[in-house]
N, C-alpha and C positions, 0 to 999 in steps of 0.2 A: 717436557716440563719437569718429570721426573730428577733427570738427571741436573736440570739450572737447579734447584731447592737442593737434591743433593751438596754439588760444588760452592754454594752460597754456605752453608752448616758446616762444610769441613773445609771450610777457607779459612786459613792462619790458624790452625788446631793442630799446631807440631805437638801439641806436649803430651797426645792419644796416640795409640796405635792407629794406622792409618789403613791396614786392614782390617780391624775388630769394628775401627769406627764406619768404614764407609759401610761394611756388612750391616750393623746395626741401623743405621740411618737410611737406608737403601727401603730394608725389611722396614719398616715403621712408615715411612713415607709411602712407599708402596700401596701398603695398604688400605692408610688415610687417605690417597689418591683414588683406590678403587671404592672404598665407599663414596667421596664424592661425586663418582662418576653416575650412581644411581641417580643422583640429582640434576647435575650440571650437562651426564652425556658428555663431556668434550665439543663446546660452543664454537671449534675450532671451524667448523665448513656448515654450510647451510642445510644441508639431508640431518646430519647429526643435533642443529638446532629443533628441525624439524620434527623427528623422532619422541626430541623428549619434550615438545608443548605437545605432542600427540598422546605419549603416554598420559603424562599429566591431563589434559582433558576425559581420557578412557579410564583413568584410576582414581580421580578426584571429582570428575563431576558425573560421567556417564552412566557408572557403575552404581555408584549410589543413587541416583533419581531414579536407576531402572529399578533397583531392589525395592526401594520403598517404594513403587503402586503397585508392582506386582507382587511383591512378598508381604503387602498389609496384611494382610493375611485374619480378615473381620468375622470369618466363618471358623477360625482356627480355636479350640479350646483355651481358655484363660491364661493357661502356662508357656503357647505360643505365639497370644496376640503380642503386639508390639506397637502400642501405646503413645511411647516416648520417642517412638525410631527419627523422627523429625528433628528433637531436639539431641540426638546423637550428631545425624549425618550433615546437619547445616551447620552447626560450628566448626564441626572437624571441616568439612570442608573447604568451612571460609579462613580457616588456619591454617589449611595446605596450601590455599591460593595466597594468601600474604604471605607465606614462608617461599612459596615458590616463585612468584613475580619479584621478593627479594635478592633471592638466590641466582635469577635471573638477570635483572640489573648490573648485580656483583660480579657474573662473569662475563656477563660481555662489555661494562665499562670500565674493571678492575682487572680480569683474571684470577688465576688461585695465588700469584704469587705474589704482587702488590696488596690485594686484597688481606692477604696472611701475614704482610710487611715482610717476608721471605725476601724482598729482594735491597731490605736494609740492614739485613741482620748480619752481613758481612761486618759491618759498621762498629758493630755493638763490643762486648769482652767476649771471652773466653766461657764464664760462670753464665752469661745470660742467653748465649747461643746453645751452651748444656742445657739449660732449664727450659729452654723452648722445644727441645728438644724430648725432653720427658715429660713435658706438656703434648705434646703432638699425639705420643703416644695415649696420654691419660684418655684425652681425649677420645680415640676411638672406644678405649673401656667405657666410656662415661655414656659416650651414645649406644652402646650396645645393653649395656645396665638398664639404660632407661625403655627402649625399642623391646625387646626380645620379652622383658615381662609380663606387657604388656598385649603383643604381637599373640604369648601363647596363651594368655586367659583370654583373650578373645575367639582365637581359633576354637577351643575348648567349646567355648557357650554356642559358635556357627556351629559345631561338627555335630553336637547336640541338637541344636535346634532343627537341621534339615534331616538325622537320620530319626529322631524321636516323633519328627512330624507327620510321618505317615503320607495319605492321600490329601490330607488338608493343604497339603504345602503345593502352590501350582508348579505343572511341569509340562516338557513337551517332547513328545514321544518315549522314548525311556525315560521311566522313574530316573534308576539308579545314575546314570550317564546324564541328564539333567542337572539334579542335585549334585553329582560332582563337580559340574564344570563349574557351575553359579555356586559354590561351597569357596572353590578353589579362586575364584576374582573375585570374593567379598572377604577372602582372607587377603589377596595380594593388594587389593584397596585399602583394606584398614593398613597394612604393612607399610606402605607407600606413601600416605597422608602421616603415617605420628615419624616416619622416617624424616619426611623433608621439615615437619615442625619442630620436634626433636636438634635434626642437625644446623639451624639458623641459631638456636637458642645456644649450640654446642659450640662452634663456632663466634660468637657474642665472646661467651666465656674466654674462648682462645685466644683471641684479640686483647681480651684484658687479662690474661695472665703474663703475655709479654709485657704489658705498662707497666705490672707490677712488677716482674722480672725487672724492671729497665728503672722504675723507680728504687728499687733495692740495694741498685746496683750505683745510682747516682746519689744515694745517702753516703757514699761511702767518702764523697769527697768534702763532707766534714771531719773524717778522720785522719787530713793529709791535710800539706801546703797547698792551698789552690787561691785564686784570682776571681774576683766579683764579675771578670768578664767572661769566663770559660763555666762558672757556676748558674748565672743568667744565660747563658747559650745553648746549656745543656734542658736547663729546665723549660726555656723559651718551643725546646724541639719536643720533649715531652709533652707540652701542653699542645700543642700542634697535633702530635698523634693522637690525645686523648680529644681534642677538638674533632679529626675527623673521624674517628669512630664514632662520636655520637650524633655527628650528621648522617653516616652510612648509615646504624640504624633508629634513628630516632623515629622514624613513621613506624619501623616492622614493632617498633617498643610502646610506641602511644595504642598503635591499633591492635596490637593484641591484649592490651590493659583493658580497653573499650569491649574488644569481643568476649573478654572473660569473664567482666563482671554481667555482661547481658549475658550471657549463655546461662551462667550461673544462676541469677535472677530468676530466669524463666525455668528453669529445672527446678529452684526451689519455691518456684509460683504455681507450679504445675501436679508435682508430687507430695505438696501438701493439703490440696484441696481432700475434704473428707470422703471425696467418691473415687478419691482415687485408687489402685490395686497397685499397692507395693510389696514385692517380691524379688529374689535374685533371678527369676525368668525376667521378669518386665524391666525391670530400672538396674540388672547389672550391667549392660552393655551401656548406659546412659554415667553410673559411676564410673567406670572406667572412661569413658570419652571426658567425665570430670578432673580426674585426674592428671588424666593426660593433658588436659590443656590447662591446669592449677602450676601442674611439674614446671613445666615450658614456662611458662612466664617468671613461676619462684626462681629459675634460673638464671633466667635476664636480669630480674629487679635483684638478688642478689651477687651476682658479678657486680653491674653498676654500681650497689652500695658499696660492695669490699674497695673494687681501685678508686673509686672518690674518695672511702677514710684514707685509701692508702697514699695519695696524693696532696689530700688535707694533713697528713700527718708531716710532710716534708715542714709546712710551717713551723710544727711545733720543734719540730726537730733542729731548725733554723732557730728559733728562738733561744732555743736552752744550748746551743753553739756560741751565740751571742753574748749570753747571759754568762756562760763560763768561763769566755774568753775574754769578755770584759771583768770579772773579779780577779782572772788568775793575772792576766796583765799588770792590773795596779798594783798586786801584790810583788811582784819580782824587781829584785833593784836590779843595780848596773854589772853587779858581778854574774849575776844566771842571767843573761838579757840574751846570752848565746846559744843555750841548753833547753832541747825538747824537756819537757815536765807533763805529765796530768793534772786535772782541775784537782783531782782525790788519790788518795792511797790506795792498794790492793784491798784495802780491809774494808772498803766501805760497801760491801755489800755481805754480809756473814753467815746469813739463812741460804743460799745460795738456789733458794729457789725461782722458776719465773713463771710470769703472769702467762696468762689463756692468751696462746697468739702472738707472745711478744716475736721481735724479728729486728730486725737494722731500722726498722721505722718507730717501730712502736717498743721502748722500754724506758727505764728510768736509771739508764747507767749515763754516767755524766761524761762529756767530749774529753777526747785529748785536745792539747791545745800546744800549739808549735811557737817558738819566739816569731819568727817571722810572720806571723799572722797577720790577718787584713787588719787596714784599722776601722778605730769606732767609726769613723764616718761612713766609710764603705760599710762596714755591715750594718748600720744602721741603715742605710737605704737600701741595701739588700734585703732587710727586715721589712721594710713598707713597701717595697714590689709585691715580697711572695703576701704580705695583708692584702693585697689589692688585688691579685693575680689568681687568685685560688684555681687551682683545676679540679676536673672531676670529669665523669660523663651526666651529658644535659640533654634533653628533650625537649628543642624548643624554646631552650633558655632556662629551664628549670633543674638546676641542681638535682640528680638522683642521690640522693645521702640518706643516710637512716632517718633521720627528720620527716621525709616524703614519703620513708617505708610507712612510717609509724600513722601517717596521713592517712595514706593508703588503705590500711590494715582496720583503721577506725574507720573508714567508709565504709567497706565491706561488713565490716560488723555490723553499721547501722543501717546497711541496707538489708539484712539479715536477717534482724530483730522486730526491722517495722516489718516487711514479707512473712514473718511468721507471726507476728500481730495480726495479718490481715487475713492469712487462710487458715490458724490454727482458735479453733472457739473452743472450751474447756466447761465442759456444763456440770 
């Protein structure tokens, strides 16, 4: 598999070193391969599928039911009971199991290289197979930023918690060799669960940095001679791609919005009752499982926002094309009717500064505009397609755009405000 994603990336990339390049893309994929293997196993032969719904069962659900009745630990002193452990181990949980029954699906009716669109990126430029490229790479940083932080302030608070615990903590036959072994698989548990949640959410993101790659790269044919039909065909294929990424994850994106604000809910339904004992013994393992599953979803619902504005912005960008090329037109007689021109001078922008974010989508420099250009008619109806056509990624039909953020964001506050209205009394 390796080596197909290889020969797909440095297909038609004469104008690289083709030793530096395969080296580099080699090492990067490599590696991005062996993390997914934690997950995926190689779905390639039936023993190998079997392995990893085995682990998955042993590290997601086995491990954790067993710790929590035996590790309740109701006889233990204040600073080792564990309270909350419930509302730690059953969301993680149930976010390992939607990240992994996805992840599942994906390889065995996608693979890693349709699923990746790896096997259209022959297709693409030059600029946009680069950029996927140091995407692939970010990527592994990005999962390992977000895993390993988390992975060691948790090991921290276990290593603590079973050597500080003494006789209170149950065991069988050796103390010491007891607590190591059960130490050492409720740290490969929690490693395993923010692993595969972590990497669906990583992977999301990946998916929509090529659209935006690919979108970036299809603004540019405002800035050349092109055809209302080659311009509808390209954007016809993007919207396609962005269509099926948000049927691939539109449940793993509904259902973990669902699990997060219940999780959250009852965490802050539970630790604000007055009898409750809050402390970094009791409720840190229960922040950090907040976190972790707040991260993961701010990750989805922010990918989603960015390629929708980035995709909503082709509009605007279409319009003020329109809008340029219809002024600079009427302006030209018969003698420049043959001669590229810009709408504006070099001078028309003199502070020479730019906006947060601007890029080939999003700024306020005005199109060039070629004699031969479309005419009004065509772009006019070019105009009321892309009105009509908006792409984005959808959940079921629902536009994700900052509009749904902002929705969103005001739900959780208000369910927030009433939940601390209801357990917080101030005498």
């Amino acid at each position: 598999m390796e080596a197909e994603v290889k020969k797909l990336l440095l297909s038609r990339n004469d104008s690289i070193s083709t030793g530096q390049s395969i080296h580099e893309t080699n090492s990067e994929l490599k590696s991005y391969s062996s993390g997914l293997k934690w997950v995926f196993l190689d779905y390639s032969s039936l023993w190998r599928a079997g392995l990893s719904w085995s682990i998955f069962f042993l590290l997601n659900i086995g491990v954790p039911i067993v710790s929590h009745f035996v590790f309740s630990c109701s006889n233990c002193d204040p600073s080792h009971k564990r309270p909350y452990d419930s509302l730690v181990q059953l969301p993680l949980s149930l976010f390992g199991a939607i990240s992994f029954i996805s992840l599942s699906s994906f390889a065995r009716i996608y693979g890693l290289r349709k699923f990746l669109f790896l096997d259209k990126l022959s297709e693409e430029s030059e600029k946009v197979r680069e950029g996927y490229k140091q995407q692939l790479h970010k990527s592994m940083k990005l999962l390992s930023a977000f895993v390993l932080p988390c992975f060691l302030a948790d090991s921290v608070y276990k290593i603590w918690w079973f050597t500080s615990g003494g006789t209170q903590i149950p065991y069988l036959y050796d103390t010491y060799l007891s607590k190591t072994i059960v130490c050492v698989l409720l740290m490969c548990s929690w490693l395993y669960r923010i692993s595969i949640c972590f990497l669906v959410c990583v992977l999301f993101k990946l998916t929509c940095s090529l659209q935006i790659l690919r979108l970036q790269d299809f603004a540019q044919v405002f800035e050349r001679e092109s055809d209302v039909a080659s311009i509808t065909i390209e954007h016809l294929r993007i919207r396609r791609n962005l269509r099926v990424i948000s049927h691939r994850f539109r449940l793993f994106i509904l259902s973990t919005l669902i699990l997060v604000t219940l999780s959250q809910f009852m965490s802050l339904l539970v630790t604000t009752k007055p009898s409750s004992t809050i402390n970094i013994s009791t409720t840190g393992e229960l922040a950090l499982c907040s976190i972790t599953l707040v991260t993961g979803l701010f990750i989805c619902l922010r990918s989603a926002a960015k390629i929708t504005h980035k995709a909503q912005a082709i509009t605007s960008l279409a319009t003020k094309w329109h809008a340029c090329a219809t002024i600079e037109l009427d302006e030209l007689d018969d003698e420049i009717a043959t001669i590229d021109r810009y709408a504006v001078t070099s001078g028309w922008d003199t502070d020479n500064e730019e906006g947060d974010g601007d890029d080939v989508l999003d700024n306020t420099n005005m199109v060039p505009i070629f004699a031969n250009t479309i005419s009004y008619q065509k772009r006019q109806a070019l105009m009321t397609y892309f009105k009509h056509n908006k792409a984005g990624i959808t959940v079921y039909g629902f536009m994700l755009d900052r509009t749904w953020l902002r929705m969103i964001v005001a739900v959780q506050i208000s369910l927030t405000l009433w939940t601390l209205k209801k357990t917080i009394v101030i005498s």
